[in-house]
Backbone bond lengths (Angstrom), bond angles and torsions (degrees), N, CA, C in turn:
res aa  C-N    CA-C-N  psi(-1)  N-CA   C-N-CA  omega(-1)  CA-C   N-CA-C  phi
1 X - - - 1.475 - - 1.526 109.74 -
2 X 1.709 106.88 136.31 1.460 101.92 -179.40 1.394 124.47 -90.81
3 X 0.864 146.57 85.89 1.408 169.72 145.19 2.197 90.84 42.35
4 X 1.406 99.07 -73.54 1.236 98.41 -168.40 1.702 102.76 -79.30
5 X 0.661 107.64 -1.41 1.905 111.94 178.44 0.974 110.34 -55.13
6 X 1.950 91.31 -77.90 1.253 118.11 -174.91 2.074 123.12 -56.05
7 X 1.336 118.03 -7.85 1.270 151.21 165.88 1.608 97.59 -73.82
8 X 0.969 135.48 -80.98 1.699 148.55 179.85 1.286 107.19 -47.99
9 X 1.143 117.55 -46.15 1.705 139.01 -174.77 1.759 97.26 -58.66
10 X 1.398 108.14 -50.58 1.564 118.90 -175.24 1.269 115.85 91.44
11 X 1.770 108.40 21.11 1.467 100.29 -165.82 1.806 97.42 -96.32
12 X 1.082 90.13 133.13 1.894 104.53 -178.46 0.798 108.94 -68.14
13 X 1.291 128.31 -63.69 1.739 136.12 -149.26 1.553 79.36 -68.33
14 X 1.310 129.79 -67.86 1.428 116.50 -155.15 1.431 124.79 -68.92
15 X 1.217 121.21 -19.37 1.223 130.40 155.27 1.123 127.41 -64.22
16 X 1.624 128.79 -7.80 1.109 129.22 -179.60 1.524 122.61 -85.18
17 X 1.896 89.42 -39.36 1.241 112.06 176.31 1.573 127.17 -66.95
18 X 1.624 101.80 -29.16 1.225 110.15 168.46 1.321 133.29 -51.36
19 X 1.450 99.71 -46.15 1.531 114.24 -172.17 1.543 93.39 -86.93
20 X 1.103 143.86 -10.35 1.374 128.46 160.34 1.150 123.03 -66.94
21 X 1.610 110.64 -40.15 1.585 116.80 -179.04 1.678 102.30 -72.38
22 X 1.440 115.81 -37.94 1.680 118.72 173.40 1.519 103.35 -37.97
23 X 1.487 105.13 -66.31 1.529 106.33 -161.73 1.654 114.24 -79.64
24 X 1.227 111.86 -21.42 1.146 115.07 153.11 1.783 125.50 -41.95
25 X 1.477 113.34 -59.12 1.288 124.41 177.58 1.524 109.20 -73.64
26 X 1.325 118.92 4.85 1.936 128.45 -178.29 1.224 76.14 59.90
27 X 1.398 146.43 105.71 1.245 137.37 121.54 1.416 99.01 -103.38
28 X 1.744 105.44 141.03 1.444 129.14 179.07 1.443 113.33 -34.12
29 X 1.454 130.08 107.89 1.258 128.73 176.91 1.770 119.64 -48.11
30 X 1.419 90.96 -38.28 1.639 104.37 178.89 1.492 99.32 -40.11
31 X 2.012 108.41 -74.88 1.031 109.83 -171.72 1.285 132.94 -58.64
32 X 1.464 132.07 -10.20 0.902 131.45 142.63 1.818 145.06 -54.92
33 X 1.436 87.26 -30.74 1.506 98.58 153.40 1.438 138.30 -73.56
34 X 1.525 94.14 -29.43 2.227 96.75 150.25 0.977 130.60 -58.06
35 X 1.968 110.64 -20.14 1.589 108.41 -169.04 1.527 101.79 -86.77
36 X 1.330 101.85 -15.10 1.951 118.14 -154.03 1.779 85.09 -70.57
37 X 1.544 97.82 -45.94 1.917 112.72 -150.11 1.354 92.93 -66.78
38 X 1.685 127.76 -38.43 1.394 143.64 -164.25 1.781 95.83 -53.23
39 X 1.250 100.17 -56.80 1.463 119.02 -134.02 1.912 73.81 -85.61
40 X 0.962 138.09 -25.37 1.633 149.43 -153.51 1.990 92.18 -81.35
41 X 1.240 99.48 -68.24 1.387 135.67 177.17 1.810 91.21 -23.07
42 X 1.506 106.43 -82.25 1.475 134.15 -177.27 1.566 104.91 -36.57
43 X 1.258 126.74 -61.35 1.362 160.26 -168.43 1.727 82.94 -50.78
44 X 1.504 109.35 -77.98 1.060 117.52 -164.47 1.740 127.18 -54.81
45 X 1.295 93.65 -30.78 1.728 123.95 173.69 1.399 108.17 -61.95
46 X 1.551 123.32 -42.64 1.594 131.52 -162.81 1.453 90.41 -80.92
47 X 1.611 123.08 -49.77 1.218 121.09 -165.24 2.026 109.78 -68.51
48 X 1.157 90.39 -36.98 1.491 92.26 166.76 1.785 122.71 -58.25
49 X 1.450 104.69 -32.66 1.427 100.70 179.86 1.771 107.46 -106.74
50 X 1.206 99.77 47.36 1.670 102.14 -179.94 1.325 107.34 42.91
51 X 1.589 129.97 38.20 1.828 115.15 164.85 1.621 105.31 -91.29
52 X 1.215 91.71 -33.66 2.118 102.55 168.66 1.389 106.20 -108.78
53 X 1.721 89.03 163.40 1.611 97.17 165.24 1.160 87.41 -169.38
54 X 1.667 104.62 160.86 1.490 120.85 160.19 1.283 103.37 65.03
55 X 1.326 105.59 -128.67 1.444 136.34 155.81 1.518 124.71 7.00
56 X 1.149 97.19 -53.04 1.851 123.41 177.64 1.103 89.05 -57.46
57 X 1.372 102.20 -80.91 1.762 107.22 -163.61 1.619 129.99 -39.47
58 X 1.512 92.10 -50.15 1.442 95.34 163.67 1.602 136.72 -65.86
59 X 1.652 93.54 -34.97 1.706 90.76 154.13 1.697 126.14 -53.62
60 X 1.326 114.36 -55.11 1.396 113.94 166.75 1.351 129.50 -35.33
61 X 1.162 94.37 -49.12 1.926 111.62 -168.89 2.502 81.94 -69.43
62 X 0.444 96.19 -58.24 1.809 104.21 -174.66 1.914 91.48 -27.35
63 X 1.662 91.89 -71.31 1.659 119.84 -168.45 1.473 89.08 -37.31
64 X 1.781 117.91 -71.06 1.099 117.13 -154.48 1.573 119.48 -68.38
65 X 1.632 117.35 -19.66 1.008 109.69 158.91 1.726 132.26 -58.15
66 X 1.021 85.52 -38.25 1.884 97.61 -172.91 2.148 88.38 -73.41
67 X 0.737 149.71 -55.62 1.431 137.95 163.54 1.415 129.27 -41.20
68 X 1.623 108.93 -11.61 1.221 109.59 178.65 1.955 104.32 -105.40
69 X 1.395 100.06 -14.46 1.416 103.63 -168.24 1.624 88.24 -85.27
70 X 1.297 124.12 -40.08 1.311 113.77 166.98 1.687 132.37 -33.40
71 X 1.504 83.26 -64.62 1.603 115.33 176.12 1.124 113.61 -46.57
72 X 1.520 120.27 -72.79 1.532 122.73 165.99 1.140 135.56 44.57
73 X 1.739 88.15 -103.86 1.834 116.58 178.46 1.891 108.13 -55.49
74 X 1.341 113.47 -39.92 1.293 115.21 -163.41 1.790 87.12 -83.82
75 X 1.057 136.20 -51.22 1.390 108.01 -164.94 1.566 115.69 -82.91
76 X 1.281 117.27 -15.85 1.701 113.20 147.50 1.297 128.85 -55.45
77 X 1.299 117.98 -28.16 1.468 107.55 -167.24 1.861 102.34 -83.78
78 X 1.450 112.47 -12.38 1.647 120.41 170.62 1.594 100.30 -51.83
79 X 1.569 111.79 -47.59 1.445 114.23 -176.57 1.614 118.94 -100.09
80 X 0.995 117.11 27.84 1.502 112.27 174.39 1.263 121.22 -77.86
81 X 1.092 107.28 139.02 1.900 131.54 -171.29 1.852 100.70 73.13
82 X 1.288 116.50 15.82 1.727 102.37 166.06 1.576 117.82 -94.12
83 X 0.775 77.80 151.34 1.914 107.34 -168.46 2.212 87.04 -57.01
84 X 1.619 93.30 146.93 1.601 94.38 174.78 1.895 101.28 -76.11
85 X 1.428 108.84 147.19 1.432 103.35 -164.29 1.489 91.14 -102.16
86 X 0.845 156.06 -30.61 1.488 154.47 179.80 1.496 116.39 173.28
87 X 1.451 113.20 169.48 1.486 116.65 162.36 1.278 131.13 -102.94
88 X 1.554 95.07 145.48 1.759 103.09 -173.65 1.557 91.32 -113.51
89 X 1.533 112.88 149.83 0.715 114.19 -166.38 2.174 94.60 -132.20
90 X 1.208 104.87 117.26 1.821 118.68 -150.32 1.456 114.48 -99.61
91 X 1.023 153.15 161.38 1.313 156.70 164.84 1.654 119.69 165.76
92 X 1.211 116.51 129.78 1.416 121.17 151.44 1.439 114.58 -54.94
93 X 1.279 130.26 165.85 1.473 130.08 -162.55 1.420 99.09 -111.00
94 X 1.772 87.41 172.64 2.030 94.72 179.57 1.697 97.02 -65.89
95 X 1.403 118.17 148.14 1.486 123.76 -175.02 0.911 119.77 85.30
96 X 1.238 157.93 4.29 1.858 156.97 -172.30 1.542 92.78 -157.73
97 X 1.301 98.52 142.76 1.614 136.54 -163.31 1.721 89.56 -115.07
98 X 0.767 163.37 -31.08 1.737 163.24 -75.86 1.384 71.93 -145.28
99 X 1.849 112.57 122.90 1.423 98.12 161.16 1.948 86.82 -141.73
100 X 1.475 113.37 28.05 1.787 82.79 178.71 1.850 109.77 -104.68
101 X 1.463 115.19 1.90 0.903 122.75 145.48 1.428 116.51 -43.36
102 X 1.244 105.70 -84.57 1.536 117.01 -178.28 1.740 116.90 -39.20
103 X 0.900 100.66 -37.94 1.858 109.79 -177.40 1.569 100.22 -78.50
104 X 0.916 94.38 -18.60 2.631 84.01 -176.62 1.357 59.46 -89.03
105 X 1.350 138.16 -84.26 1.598 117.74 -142.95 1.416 119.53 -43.98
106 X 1.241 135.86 -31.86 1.365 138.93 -143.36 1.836 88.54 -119.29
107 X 0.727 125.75 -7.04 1.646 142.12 161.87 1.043 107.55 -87.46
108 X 1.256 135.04 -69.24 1.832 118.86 166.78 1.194 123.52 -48.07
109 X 1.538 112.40 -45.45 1.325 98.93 -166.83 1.846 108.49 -61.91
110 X 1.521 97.85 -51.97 1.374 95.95 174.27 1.805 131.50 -19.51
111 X 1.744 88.75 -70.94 1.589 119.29 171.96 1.925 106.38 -44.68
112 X 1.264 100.43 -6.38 1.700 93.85 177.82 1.309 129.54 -144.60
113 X 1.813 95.10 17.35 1.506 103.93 142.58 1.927 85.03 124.04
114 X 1.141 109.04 1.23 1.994 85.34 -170.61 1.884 104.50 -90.39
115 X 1.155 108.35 155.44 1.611 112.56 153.46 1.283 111.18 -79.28
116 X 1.643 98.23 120.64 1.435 111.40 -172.97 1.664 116.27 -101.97
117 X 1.467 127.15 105.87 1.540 108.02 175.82 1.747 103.57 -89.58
118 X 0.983 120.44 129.00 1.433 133.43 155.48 1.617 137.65 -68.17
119 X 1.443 125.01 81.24 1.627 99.83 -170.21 1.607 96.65 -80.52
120 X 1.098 137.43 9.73 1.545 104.85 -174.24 2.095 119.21 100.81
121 X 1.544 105.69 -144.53 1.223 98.32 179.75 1.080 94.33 -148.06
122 X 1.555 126.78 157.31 1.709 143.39 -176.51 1.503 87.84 74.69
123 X 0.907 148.92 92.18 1.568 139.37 -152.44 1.546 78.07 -140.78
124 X 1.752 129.95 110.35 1.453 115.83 166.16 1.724 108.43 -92.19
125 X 1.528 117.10 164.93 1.058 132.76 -148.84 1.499 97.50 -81.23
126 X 0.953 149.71 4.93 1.382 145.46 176.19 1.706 100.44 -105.38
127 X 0.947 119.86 -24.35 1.895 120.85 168.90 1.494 100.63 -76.94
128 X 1.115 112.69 -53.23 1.923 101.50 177.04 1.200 102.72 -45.89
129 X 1.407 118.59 -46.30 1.579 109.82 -152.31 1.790 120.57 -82.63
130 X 1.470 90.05 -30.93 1.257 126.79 150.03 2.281 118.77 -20.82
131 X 1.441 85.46 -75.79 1.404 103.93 151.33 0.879 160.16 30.70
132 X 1.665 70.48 -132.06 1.808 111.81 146.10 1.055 115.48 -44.10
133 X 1.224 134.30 -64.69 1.739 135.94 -165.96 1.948 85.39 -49.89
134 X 0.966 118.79 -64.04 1.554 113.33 -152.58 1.432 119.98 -93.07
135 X 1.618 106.52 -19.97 1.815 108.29 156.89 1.056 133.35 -50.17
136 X 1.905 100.89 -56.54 1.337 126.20 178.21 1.624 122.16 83.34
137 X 1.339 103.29 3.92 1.670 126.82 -173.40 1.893 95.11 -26.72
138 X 1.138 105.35 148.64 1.199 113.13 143.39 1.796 144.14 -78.09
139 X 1.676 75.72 -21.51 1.881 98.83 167.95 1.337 129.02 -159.74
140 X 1.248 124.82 136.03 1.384 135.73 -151.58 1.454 102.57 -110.23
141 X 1.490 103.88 115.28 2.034 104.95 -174.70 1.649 97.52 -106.88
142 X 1.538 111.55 114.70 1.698 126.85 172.32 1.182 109.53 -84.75
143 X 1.581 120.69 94.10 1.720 98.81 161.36 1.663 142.36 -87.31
144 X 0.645 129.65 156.54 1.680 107.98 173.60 1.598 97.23 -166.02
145 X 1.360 113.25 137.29 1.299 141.74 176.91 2.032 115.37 -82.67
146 X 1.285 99.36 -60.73 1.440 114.58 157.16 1.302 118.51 -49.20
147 X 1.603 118.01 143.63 1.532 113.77 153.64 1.466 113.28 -82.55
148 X 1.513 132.04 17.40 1.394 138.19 171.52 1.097 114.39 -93.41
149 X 1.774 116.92 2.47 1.791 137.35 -174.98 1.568 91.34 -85.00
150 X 1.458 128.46 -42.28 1.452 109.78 -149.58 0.846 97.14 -68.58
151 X 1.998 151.15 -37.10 1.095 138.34 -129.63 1.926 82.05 -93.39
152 X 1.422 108.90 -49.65 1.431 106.35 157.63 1.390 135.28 -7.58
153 X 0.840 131.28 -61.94 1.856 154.13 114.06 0.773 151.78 -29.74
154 X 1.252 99.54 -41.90 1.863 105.19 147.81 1.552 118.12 -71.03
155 X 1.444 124.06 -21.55 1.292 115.67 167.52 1.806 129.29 -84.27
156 X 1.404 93.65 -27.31 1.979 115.96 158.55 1.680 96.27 -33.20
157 X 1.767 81.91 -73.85 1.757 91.56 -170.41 1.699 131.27 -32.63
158 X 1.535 84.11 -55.19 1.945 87.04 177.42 1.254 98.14 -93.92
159 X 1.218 135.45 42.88 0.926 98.43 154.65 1.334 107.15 -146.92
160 X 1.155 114.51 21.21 1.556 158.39 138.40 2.091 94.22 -60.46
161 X 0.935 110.08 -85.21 1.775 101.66 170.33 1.182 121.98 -49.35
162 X 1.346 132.14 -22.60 1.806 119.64 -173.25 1.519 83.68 -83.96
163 X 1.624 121.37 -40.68 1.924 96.21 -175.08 1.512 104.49 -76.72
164 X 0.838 162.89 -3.24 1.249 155.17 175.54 1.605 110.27 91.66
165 X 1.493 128.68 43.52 1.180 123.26 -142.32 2.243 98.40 -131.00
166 X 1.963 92.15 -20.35 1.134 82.16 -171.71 1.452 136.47 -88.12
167 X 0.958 104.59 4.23 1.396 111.67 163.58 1.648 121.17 -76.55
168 X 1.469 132.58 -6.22 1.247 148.64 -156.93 1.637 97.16 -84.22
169 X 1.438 105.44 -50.79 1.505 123.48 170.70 1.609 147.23 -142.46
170 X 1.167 102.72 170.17 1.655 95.23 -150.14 1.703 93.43 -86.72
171 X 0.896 121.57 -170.15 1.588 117.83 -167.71 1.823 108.61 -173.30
172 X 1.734 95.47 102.63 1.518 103.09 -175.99 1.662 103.46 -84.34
173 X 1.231 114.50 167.86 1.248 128.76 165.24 1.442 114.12 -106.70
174 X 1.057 127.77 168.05 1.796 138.23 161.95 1.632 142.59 -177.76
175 X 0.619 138.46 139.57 1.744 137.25 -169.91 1.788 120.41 116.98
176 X 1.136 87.74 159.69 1.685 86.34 166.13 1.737 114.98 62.78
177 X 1.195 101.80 -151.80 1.674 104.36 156.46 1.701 122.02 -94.78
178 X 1.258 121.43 63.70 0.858 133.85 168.56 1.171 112.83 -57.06
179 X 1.663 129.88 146.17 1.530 129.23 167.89 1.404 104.51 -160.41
180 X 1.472 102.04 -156.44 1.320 130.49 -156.79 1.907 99.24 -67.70
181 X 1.596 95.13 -51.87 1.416 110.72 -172.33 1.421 106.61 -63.83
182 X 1.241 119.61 -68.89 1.492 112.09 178.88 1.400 134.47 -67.86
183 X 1.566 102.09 9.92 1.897 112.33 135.55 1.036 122.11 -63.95
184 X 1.986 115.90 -52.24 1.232 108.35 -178.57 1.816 122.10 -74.13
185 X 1.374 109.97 -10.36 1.470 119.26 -179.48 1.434 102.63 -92.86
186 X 0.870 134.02 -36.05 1.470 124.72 167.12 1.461 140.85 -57.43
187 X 1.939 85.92 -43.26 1.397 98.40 -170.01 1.104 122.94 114.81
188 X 1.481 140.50 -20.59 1.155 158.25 159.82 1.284 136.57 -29.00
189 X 0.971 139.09 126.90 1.836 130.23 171.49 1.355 117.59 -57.49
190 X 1.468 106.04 -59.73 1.606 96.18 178.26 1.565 105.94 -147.80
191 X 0.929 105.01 -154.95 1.394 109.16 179.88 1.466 114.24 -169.68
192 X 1.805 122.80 132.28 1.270 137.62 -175.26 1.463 121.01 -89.43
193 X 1.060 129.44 119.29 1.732 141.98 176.64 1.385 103.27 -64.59
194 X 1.825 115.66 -32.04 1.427 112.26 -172.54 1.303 109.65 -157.68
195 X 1.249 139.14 -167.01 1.813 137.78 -173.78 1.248 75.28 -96.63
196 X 1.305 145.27 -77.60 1.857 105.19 -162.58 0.866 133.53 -50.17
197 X 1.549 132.77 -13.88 1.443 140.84 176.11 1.682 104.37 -68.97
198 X 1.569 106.32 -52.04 1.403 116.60 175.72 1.703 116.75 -59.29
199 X 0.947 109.05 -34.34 1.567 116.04 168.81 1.211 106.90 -57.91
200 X 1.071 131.95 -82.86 1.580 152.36 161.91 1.435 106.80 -21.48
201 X 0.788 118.88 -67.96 2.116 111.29 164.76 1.453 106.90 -48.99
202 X 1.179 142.92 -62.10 1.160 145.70 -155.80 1.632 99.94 -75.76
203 X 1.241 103.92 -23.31 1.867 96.49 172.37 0.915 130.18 -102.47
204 X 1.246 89.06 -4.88 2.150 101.75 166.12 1.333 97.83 -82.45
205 X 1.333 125.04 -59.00 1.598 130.31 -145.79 1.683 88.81 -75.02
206 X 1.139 131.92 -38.31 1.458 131.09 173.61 1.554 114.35 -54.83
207 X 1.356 104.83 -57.12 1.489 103.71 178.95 1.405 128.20 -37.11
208 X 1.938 111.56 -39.33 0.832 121.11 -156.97 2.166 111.46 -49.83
């Protein structure tokens, strides 16, 4: 059985078993979370070309929870007894429902030491900002699935500058077809291909 197949496939029972025999054999949780993101990727691709809908998705997001409750214990214990490294402060945007992006993200970061605030999904730009004033994050993770998210984000952004707030923190992007450009159209610092990428920004920009 193929690991990410059987993930795409949507079959539970067998996915469950997999990741038991994974963690059973200590295979690297990390790497198991590339196969999770692989199989996420695919998921996300079918739903884009009308082979899923609805339903799918939400089955997945189910699957992928029960793989992360697995996961868990083993990728905490990499970080046990470390100090919390900062806060991220998380949300899908106003317009996009898409939250299993956001959850591998907000699951790693966790799993690697950050304080995570969560708004959820349809998240409008005056609740981020909202926040912010009282989180105090050091970094702000935008997701959006839709290309109807950037304008989403692009309004966070300025309006993140009319309060005088954006310079306080750095601000990743992620989901969908995210890139180079809709950093620079948004406004953004950078932007993550995957939750390790997002990890990895958030522990640089923390370090600082």
């Amino acid at each position: 059985m193929d690991f990410i197949s059987e993930i795409v496939e949507l079959n539970e029972n067998n996915v469950k078993d997999l990741v038991k025999n994974k963690l059973e054999n200590n295979e690297d949780p990390l790497k198991i979370m590339d196969e999770v993101r692989e199989a996420m990727k695919i998921i996300g691709d079918k739903f884009n070309n009308k082979e899923y809908f609805l339903p799918e998705l939400i089955m997945s997001g189910e699957i992928l929870t029960q793989i992360f409750e697995a996961l868990g214990p083993k990728l905490k214990d990499a970080q046990k007894g470390g100090e919390r490294k900062g806060k991220v402060l998380l949300g899908t945007v106003f317009g996009d429902i898409h939250d299993i992006g956001k959850d591998v993200v907000k699951f790693m970061l966790d799993a690697n030491g950050f304080e995570v605030m969560d708004l959820g999904v349809d998240v409008p730009a005056d609740k981020f900002i909202q926040n912010l004033k009282e989180f105090q994050p050091k970094v702000l993770a935008l997701s959006g699935f839709l290309t109807l998210a950037y304008d989403s984000m692009k309004e966070i952004i300025e309006k993140l500058k009319t309060a005088g707030l954006r310079d306080r923190v750095k601000i990743m992007i992620g989901g969908g077809t995210v890139d180079e450009r809709i950093v620079d159209f948004v406004g953004a610092d950078a932007y993550g291909e995957s939750a390790v990428d997002a990890v990895n920004l958030a522990t640089k920009w923390t370090e600082v």
